[in-house]
C-alpha distance (Angstrom), angle and dihedral (degrees) to the residues before:
residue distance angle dihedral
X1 . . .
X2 3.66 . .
X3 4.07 118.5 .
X4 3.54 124.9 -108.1
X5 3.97 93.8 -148.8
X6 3.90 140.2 -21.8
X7 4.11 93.7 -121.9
X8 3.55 80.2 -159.0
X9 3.16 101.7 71.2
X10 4.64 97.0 28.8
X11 3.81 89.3 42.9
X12 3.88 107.8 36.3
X13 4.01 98.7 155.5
X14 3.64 97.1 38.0
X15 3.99 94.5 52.9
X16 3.99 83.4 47.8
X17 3.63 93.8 60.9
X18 3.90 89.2 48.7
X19 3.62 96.2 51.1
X20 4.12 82.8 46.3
X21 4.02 87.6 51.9
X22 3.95 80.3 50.0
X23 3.40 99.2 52.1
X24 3.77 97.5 47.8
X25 3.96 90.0 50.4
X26 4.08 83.5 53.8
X27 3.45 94.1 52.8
X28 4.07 97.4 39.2
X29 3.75 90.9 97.6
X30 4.36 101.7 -97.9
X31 3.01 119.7 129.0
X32 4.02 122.4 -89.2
X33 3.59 91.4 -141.4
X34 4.19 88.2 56.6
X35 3.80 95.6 42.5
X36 4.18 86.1 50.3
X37 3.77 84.7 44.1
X38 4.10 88.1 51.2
X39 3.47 106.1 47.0
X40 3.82 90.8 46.5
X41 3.65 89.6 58.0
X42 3.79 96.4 48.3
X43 3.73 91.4 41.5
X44 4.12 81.6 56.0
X45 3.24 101.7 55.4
X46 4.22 93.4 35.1
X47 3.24 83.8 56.5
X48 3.87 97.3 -131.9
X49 3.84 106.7 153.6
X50 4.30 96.7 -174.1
X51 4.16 85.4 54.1
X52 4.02 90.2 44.4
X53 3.55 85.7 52.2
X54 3.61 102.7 51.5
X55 3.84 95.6 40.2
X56 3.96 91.0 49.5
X57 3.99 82.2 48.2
X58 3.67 94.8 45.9
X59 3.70 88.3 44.1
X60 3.45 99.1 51.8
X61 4.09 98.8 52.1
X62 3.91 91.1 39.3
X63 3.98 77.7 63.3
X64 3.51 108.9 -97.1
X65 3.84 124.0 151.8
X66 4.04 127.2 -113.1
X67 3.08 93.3 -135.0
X68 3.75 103.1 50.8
X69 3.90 87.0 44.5
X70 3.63 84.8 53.4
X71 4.30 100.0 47.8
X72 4.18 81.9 55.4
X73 3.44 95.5 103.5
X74 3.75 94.3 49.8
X75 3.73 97.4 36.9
X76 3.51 99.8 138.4
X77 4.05 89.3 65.0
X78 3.35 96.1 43.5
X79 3.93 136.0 95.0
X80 3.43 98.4 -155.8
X81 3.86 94.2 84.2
X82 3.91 135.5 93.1
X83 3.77 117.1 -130.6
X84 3.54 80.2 -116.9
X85 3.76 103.6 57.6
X86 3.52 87.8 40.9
X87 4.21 91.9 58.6
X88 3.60 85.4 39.4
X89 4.58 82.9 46.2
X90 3.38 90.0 49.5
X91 3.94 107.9 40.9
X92 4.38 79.5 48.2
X93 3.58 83.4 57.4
X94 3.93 96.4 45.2
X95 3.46 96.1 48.2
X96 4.15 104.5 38.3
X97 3.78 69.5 58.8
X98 3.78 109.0 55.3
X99 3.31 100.6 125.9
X100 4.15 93.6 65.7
X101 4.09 95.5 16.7
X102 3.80 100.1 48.9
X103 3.95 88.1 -163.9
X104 3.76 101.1 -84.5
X105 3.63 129.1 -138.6
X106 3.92 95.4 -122.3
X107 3.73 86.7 54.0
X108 3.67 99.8 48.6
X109 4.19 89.3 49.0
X110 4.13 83.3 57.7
X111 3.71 86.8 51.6
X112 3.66 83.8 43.7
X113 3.78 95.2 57.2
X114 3.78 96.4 54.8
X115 4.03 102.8 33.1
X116 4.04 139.0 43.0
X117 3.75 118.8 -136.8
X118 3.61 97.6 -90.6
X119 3.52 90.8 59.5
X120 3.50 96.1 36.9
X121 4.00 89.6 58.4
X122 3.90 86.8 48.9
X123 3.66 99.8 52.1
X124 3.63 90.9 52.1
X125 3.53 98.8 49.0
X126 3.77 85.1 49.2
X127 3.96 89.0 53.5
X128 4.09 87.2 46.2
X129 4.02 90.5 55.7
X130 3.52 95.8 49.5
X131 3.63 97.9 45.9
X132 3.85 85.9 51.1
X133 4.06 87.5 47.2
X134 3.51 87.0 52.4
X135 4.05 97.6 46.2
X136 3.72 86.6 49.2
X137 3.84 102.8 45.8
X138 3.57 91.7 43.1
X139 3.76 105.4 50.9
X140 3.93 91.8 42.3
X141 3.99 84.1 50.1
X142 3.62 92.4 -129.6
X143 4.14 106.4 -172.6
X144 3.55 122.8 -140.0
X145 3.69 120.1 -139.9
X146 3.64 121.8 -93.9
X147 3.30 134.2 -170.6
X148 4.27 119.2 -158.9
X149 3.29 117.2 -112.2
X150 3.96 89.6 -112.0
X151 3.88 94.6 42.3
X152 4.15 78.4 53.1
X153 4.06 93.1 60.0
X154 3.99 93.6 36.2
């Protein structure tokens, strides 16, 4: 895959104010573990392979466990998740989804349950950035890096 465009580099001031968006939502109070958990998901079911990467990365030295990175997809069937992260989970889901979801009630009232407003207004501005990220990184085919598995043992 070759990339389209570093955005970076072609859109200087409007990346600037996304990584400001981003570093409000970091300091709004949630959890770092939940926003890592978040943008994972999104970037899973975006498909967007350089923001999976760095989330999963992020995750992992911020403390997070393999295997809990690796029972995101199946969440729902899995122990290994707070009721928490799984209204956060499923209001990701729900709104990555808008088009088809159209944010229901019922799903809001679990959101509800486990967040106040403030929160509630944070999470899904966190879930807004990342599917933006993901829109962004994907059409301009940005790469992420990779190392081979040999390179990786050398």
């Amino acid at each position: 895959m070759t990339p389209r465009m570093n955005i970076f580099q072609v859109a200087p001031e409007g990346t600037k104010a996304m990584i400001g968006v981003e570093t409000a939502i970091e300091k709004s109070g949630l959890e770092h573990s939940l926003l890592q958990l978040v943008k994972i998901r999104a970037s899973q079911i975006n498909g967007c392979a350089f923001c999976i990467d760095m989330h999963v990365k992020d995750a992992v030295k911020s403390g997070e466990s393999h295997q809990r990175i690796h029972l995101l997809d199946g969440w729902r069937d899995s122990p290994a998740f707070t009721d928490r992260e799984r209204a956060a989970l499923n209001w990701t889901e729900v709104v990555t989804r808008i088009g088809k979801s159209h944010a229901p009630d019922a799903d809001y009232a679990m959101l509800q349950a486990r967040f106040d407003e403030t929160e509630i207004a944070w999470l899904t501005l966190s879930i807004g950035a990342i599917n933006l990220w993901n829109r962004v990184q994907i059409s301009l085919r940005a790469v992420h890096p990779f190392e081979t598995p040999a390179a990786a043992a050398a």
